[in-house]
N, C-alpha and C positions, 0 to 999 in steps of 0.2 A: 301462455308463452308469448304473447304480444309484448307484454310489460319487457322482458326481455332483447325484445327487439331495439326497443326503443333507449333500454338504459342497459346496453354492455356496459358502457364505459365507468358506470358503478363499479360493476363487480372488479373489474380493472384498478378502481382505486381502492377498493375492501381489500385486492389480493396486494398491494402495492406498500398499504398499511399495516398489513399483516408480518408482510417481509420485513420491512423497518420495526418493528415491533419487534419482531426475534432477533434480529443482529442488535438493536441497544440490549435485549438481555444478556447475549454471550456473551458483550463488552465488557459489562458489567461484571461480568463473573471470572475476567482476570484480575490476576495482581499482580499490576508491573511491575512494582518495588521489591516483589520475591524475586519475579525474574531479571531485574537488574544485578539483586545480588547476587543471582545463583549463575548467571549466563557465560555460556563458555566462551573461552577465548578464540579470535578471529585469526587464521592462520595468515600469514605477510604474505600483502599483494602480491601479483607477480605480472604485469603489462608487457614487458618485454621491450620498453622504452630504452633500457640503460643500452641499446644500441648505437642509439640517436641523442644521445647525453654530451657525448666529444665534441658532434657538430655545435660549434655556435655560431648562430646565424648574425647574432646582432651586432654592427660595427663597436669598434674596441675603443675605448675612453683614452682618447690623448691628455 
């Protein structure tokens, strides 16, 4: 258990490799292009700006 002592920071990059390892597989195992054609549509913003729409602030073009 000495060896351990000395090289955490191994197992730190095994476990680090590991993870990056698995997220490029799930990547891979979408298909955007189904989901682009299949994706539902986005319901219209709503900010709540059209309050502040009337104000105009910027001097008027003579």
């Amino acid at each position: 258990m000495e060896w351990l002592k000395e090289y955490w920071w191994l197992l730190g990059i095994v476990l680090m490799v590991g993870i990056l390892m698995n997220v490029y597989k799930d990547l891979k195992r979408i298909d955007h292009k189904k989901y682009m054609d299949n994706r539902p549509d986005l319901p219209p913003h709503r900010d709540f700006n059209d309050k502040w729409d009337d104000e105009d602030d910027w001097p008027k073009k003579k």
